[in-house]
TIGUVO-268298 format. One record per atom (N, C-alpha, C, O): residue in three letters; x, y, z. Coordinates in pm, whole numbers, padded with zeros to 5 digits, always signed. Each point is the difference from the previous one (the first is absolute). Layout:
N
ALAXYZ;...
end
This chain:
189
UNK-00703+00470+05128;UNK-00122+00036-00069;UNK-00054-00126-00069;UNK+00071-00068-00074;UNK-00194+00038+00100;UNK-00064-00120-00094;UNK-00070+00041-00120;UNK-00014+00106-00061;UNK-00021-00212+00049;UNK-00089-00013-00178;UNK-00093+00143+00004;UNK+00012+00103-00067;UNK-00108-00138+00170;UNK-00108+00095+00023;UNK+00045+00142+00021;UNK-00032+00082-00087;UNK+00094-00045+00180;UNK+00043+00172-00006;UNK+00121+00007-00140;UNK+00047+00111-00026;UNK-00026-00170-00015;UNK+00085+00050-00154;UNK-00069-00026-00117;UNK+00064+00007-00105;UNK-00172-00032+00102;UNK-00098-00016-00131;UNK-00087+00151+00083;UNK+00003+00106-00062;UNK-00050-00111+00150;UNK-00071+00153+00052;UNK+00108+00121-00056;UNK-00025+00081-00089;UNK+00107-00089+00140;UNK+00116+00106-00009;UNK+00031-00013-00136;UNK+00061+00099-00039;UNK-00077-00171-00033;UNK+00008+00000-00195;UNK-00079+00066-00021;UNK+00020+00117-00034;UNK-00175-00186+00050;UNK-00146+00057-00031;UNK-00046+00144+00016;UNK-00074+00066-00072;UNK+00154-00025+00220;UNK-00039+00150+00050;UNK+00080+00117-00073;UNK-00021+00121+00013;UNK+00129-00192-00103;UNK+00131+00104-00029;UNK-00025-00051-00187;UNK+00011+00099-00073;UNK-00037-00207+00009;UNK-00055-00045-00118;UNK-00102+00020-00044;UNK-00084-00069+00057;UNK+00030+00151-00161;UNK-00165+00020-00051;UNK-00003-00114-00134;UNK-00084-00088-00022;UNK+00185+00119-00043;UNK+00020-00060-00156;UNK-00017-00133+00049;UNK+00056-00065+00088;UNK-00171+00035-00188;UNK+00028-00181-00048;UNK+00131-00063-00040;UNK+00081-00066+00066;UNK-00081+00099-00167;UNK+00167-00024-00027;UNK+00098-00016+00082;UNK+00084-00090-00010;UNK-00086+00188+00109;UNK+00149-00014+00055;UNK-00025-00056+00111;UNK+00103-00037+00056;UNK-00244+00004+00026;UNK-00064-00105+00061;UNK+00039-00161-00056;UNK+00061-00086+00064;UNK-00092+00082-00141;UNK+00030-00131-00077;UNK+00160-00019-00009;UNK+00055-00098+00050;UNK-00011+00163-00092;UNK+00155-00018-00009;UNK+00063-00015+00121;UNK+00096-00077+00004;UNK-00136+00145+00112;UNK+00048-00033+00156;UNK-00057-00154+00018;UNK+00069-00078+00065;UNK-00182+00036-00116;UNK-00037-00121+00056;UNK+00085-00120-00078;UNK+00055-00095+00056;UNK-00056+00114-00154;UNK+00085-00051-00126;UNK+00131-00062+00059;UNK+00044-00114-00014;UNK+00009+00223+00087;UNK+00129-00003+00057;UNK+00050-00110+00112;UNK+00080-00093+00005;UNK-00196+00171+00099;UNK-00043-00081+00125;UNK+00047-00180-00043;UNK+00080-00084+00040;UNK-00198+00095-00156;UNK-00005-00193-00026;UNK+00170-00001-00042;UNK+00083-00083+00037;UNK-00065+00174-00106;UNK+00140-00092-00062;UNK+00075-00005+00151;UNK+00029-00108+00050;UNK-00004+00214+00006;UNK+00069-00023+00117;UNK-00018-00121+00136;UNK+00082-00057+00072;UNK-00219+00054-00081;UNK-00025-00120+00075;UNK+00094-00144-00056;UNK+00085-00065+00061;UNK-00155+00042-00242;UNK+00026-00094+00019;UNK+00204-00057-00058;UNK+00047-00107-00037;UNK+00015+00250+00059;UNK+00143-00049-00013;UNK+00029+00010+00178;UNK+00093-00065+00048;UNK-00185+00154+00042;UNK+00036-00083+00101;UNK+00005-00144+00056;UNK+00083-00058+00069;UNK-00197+00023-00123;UNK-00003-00099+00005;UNK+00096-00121-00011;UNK+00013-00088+00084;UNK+00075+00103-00248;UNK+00035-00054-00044;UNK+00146-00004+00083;UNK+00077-00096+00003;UNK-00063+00198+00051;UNK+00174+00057+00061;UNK-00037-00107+00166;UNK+00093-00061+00050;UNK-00199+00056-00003;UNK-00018-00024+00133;UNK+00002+00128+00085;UNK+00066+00006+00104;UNK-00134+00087-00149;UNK-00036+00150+00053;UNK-00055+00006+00123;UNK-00021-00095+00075;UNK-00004+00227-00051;UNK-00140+00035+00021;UNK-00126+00050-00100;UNK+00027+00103-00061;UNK-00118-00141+00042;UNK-00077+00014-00116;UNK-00064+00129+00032;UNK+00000+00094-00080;UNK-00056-00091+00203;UNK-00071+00114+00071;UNK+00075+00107-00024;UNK-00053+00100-00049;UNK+00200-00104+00083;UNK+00070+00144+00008;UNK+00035+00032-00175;UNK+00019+00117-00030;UNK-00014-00196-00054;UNK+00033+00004-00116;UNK-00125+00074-00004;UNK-00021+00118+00027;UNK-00071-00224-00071;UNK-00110+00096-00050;UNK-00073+00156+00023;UNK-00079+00069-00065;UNK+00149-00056+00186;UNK-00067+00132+00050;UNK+00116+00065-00072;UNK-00051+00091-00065;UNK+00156-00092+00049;UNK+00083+00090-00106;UNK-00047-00007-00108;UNK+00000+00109-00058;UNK-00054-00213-00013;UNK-00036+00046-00110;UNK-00149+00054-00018;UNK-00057+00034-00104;UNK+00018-00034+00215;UNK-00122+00043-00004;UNK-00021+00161-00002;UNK-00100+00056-00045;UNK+00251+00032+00123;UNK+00001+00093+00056;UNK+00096+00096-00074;UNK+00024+00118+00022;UNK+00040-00227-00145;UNK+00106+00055-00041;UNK+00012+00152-00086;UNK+00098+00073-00014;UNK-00250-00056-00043;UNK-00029+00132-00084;UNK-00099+00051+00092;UNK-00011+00119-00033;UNK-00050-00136+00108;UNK-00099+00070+00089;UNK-00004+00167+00002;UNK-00105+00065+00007;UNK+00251+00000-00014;UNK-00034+00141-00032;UNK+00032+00038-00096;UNK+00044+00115-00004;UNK-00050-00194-00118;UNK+00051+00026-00161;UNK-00091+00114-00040;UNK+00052+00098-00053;UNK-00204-00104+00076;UNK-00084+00041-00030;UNK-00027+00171+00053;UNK-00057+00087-00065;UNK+00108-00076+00181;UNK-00030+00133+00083;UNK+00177+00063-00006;UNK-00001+00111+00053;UNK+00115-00141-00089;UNK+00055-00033+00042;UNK+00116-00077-00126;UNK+00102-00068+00018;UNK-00186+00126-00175;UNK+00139-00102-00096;UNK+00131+00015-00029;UNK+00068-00099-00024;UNK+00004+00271+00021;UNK+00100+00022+00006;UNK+00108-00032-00174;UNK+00091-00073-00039;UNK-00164+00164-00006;UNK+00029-00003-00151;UNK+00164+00022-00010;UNK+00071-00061-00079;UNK-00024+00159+00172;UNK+00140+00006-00005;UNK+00107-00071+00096;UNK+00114+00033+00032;UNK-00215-00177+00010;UNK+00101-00074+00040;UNK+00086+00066+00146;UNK+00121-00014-00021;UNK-00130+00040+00074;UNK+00006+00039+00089;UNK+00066-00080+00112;UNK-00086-00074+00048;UNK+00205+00059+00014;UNK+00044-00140+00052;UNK-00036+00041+00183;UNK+00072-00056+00083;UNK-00162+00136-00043;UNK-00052+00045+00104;UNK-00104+00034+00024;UNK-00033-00001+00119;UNK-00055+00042-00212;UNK-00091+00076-00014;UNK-00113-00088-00078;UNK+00047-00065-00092;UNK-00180+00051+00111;UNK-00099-00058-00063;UNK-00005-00133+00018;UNK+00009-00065+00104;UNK-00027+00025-00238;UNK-00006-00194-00019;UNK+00172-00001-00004;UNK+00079+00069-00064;UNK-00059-00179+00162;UNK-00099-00096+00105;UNK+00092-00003+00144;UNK+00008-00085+00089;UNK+00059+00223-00111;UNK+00050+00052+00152;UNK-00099+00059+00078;UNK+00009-00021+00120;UNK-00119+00104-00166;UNK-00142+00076+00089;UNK-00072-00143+00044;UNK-00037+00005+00118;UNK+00016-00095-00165;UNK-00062-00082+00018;UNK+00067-00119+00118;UNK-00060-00078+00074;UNK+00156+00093-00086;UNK+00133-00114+00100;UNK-00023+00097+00125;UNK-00030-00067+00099;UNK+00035+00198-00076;UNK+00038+00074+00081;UNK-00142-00032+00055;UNK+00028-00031+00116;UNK-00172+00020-00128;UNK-00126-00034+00042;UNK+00005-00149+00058;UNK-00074-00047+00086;UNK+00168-00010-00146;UNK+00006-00185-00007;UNK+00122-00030+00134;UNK+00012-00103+00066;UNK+00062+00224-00054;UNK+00071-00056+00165;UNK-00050+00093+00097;UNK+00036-00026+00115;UNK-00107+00124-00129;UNK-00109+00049+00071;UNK-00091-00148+00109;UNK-00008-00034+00117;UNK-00036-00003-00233;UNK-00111-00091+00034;UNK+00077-00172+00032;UNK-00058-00108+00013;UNK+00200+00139-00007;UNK+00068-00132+00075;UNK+00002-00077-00129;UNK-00096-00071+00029;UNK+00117+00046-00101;UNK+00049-00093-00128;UNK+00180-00023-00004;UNK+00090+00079-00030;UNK-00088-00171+00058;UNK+00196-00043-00028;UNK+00059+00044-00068;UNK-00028+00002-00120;UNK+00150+00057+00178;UNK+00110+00055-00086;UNK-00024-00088-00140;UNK-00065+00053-00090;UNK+00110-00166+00073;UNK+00007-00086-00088;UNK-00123+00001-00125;UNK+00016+00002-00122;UNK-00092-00003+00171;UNK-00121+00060-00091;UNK+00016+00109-00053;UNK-00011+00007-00123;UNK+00035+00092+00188;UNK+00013+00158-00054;UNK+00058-00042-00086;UNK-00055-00045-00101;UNK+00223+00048+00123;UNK+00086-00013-00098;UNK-00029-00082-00086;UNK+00049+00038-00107;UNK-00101-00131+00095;UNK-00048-00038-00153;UNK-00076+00042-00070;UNK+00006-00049-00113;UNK-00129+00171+00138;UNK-00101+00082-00040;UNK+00103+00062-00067;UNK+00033-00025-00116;UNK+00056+00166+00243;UNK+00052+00023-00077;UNK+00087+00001-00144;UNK+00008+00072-00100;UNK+00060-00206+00156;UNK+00108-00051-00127;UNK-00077-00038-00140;UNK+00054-00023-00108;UNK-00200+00023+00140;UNK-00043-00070-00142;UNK-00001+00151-00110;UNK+00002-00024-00121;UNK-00005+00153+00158;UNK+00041+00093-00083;UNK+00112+00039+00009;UNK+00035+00059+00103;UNK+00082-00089-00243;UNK+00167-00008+00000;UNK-00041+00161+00034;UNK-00036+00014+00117;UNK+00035+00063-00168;UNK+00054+00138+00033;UNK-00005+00076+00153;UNK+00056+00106+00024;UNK-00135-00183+00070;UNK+00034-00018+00132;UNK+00149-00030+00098;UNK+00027+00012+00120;UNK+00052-00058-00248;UNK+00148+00004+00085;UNK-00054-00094+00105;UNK+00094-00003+00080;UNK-00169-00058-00042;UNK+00002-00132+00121;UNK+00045-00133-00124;UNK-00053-00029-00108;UNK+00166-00027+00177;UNK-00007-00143-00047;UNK-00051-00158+00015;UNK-00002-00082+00092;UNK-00026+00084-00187;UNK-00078-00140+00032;UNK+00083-00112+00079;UNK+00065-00071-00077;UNK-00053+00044+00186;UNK+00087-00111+00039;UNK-00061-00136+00033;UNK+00063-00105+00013;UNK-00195+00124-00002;UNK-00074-00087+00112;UNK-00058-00109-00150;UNK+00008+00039-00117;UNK-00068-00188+00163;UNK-00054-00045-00111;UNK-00116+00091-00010;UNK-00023+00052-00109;UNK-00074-00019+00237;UNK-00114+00046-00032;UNK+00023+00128-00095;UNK-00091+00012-00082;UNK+00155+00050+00077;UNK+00076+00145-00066;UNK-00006-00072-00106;UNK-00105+00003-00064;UNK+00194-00070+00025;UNK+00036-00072-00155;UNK-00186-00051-00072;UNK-00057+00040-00101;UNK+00022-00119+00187;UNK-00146-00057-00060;UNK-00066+00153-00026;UNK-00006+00027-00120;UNK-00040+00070+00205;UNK-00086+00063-00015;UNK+00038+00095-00114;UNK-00097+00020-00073;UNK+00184+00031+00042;UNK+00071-00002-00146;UNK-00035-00058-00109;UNK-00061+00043-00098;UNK+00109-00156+00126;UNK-00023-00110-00128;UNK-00136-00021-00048;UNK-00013-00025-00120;UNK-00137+00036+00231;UNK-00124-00037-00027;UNK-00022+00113-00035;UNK-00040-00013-00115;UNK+00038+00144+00145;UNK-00061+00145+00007;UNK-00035+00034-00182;UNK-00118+00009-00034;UNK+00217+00005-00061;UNK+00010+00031-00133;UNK-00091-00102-00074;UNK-00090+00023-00080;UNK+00144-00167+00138;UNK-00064-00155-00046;UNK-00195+00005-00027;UNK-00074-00016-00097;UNK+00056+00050+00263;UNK-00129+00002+00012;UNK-00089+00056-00064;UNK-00098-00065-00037;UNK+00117+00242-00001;UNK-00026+00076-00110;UNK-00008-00046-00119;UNK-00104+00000-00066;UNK+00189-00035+00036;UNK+00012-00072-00144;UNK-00087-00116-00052;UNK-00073-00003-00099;UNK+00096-00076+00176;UNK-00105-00125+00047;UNK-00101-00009-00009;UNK-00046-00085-00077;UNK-00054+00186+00167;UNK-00166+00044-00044;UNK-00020+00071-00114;UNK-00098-00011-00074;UNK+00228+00113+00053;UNK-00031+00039-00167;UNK-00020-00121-00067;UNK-00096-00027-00072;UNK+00163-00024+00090;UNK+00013-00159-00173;UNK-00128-00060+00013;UNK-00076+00003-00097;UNK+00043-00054+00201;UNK-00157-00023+00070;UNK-00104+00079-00032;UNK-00102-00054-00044;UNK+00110+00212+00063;UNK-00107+00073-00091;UNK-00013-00026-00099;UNK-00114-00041-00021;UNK+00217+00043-00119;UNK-00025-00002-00119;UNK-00030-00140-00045;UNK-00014+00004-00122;UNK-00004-00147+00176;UNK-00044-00067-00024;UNK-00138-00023-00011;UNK-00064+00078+00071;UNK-00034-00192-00163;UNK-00106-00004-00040;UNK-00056+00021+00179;UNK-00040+00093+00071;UNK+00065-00223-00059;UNK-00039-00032+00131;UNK+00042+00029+00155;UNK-00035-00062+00101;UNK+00141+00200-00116;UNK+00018+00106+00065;UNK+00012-00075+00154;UNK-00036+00060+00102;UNK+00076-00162-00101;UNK+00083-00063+00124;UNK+00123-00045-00051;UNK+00055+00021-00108;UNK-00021-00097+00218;UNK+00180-00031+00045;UNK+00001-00180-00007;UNK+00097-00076+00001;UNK-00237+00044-00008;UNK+00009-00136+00006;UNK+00030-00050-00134;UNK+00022-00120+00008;UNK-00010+00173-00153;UNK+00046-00021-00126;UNK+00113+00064-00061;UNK+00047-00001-00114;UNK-00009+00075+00258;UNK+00099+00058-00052;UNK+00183-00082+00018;UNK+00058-00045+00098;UNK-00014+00060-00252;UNK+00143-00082+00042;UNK+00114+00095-00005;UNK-00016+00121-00019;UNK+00126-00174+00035;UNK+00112-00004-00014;UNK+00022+00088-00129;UNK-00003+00123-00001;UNK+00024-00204-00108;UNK+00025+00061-00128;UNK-00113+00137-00007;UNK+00024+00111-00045;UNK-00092-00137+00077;UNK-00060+00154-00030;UNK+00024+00126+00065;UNK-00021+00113-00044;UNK+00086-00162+00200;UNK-00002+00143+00055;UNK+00164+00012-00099;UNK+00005+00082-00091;UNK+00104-00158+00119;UNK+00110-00011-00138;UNK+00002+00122-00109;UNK+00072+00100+00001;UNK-00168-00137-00090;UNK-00004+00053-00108;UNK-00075+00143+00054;UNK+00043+00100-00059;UNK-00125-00079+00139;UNK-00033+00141+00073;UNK+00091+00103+00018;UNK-00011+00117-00035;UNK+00122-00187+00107;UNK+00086+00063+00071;UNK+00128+00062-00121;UNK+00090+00075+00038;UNK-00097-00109-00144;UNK+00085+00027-00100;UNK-00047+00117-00092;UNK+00062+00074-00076;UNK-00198-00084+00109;UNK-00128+00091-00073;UNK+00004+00143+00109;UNK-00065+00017+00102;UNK+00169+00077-00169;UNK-00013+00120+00087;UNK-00105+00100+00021;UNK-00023+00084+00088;UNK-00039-00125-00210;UNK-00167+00079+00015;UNK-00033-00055+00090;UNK+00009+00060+00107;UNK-00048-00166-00107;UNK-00085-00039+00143;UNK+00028+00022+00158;UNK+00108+00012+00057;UNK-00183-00010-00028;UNK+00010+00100+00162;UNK+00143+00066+00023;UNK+00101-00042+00057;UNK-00128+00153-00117;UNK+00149+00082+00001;UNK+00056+00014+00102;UNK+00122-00002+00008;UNK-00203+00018+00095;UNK+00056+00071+00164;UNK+00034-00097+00051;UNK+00045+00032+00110;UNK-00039-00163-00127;UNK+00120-00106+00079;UNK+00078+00004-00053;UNK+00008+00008-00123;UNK+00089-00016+00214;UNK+00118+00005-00025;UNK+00063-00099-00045;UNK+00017-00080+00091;UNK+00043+00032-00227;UNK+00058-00170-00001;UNK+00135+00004+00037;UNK+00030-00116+00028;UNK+00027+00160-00020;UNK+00158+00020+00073;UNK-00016-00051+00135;UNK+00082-00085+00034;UNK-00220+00139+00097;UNK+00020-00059+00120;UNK-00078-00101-00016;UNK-00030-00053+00107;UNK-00018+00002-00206;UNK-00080-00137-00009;UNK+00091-00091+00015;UNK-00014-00101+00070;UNK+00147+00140-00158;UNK+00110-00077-00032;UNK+00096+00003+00140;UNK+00046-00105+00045;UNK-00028+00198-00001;UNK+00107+00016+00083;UNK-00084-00051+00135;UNK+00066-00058+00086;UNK-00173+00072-00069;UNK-00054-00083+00103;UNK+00004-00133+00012;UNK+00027-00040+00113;UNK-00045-00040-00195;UNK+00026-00143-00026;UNK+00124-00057+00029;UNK+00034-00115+00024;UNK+00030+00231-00033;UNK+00183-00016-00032;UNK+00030+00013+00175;UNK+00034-00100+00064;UNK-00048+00228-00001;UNK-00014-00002+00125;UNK-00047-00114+00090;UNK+00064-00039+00098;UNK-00178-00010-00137;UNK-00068-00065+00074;UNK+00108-00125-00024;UNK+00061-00042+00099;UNK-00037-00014-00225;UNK+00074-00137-00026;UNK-00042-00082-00033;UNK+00042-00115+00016;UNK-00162+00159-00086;UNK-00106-00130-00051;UNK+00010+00051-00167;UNK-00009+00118-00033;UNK+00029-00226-00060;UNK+00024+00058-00132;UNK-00157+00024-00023;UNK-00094-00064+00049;UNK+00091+00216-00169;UNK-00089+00083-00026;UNK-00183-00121+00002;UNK-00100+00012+00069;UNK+00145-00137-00205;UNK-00116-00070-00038;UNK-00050-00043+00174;UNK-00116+00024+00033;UNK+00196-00075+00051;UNK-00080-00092+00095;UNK-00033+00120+00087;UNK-00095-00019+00077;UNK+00154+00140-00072;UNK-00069+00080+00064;UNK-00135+00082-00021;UNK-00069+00043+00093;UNK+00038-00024-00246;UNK-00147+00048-00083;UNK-00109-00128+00061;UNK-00092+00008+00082;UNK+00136-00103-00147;UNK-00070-00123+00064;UNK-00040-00029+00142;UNK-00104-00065+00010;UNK+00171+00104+00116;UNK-00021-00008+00092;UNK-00055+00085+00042;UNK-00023-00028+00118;UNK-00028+00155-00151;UNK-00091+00085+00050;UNK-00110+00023-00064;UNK-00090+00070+00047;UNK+00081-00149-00203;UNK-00116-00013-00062;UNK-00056-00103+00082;UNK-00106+00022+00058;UNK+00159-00125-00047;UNK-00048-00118+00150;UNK-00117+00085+00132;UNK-00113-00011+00046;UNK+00247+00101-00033;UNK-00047+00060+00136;UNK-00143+00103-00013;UNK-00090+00017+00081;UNK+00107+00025-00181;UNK-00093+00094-00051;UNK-00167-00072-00040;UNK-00109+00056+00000;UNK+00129-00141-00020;UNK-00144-00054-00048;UNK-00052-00096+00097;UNK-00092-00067-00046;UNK+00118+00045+00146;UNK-00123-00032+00092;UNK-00088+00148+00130;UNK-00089-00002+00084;UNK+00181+00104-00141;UNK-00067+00154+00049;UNK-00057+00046-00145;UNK-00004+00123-00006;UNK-00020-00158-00058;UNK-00031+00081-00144;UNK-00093+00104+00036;UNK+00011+00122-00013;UNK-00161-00238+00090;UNK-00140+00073-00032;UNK+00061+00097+00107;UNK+00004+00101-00071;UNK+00039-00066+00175;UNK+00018+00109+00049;UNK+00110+00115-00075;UNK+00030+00101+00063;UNK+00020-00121-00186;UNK+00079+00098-00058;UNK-00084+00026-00142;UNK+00031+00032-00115;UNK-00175-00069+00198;UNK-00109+00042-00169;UNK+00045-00059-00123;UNK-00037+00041-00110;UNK+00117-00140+00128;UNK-00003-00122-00129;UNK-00065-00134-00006;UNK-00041-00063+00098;UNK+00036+00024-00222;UNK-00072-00122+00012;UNK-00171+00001-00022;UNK-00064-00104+00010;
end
């Protein structure tokens, strides 16, 4: 599957801005730790592009390790010929799925998924409501601040970093990197 039929297949199954943005969000981070690994960037990104695609029709409040997000959605995704290897990292990026993360792409798409969320939050509440002023120490002191964006999770913020093997700071940093040359398309900036 390429760029083009997995941004359609987001778009056709995604209404919300938000969770539009957060798939794209993803995409970049995933590209650019493919990058960094000597990937494929293409196949990365289309996981993260694809990775919540039926969150929306499809969210699965009781967790469900078969049923809903993001097994209904995998089961559409080897339908349509997408790699074992891909799946299983869709899947694995929700723990209560019982799939384990083994793969790096599994481990990254993990590690960026919670990150990315968080990320454009800290970016909203700034004056200037981009990523290009945004540092280090601030997403930091965010992330300690449990009022703020409650629904990420900081436990897999943490344990993603840890997975992945990149300590927590150079990993915030590297997807704030990644994140701000897509801004104007994640309506920042």
């Amino acid at each position: 599957m390429n760029r083009t039929d997995a941004l359609q297949l987001m778009q056709e199954h995604t209404q919300s801005p938000s969770l539009r943005q957060h798939m794209l969000a993803v995409e970049a981070a995933m590209r650019a730790y493919a990058a960094k690994f000597g990937e494929d960037a293409d196949a990365w990104g289309v996981v993260g592009l694809l990775h919540d695609f039926d969150y929306e029709k499809y969210p699965n409040p009781e967790h469900s390790s078969n049923e809903g997000h993001p097994s209904w959605g995998v089961r559409l995704l080897r339908e349509r010929g997408l790699p074992d290897d891909q799946c299983r990292a869709i899947l694995g990026h929700g723990a209560y799925t019982g799939v384990p993360r083994e793969s790096r792409l599994a481990h990254t798409l993990f590690a960026v998924d919670e990150l990315c969320g968080f990320l454009v939050a800290c970016a909203l509440v700034r004056p200037s409501r981009s990523l290009a002023d945004l540092e280090l120490s601030s997403v930091k002191k965010k992330l300690k601040d449990k009022a703020f964006a409650r629904g990420v999770n900081r436990d897999e913020v943490r344990q993603g970093a840890e997975e992945l093997g990149v300590p927590l700071d150079e990993h915030i940093a590297f997807v704030i990197a990644a994140l701000r040359p897509v801004e104007a398309t994640l309506s920042l900036g």
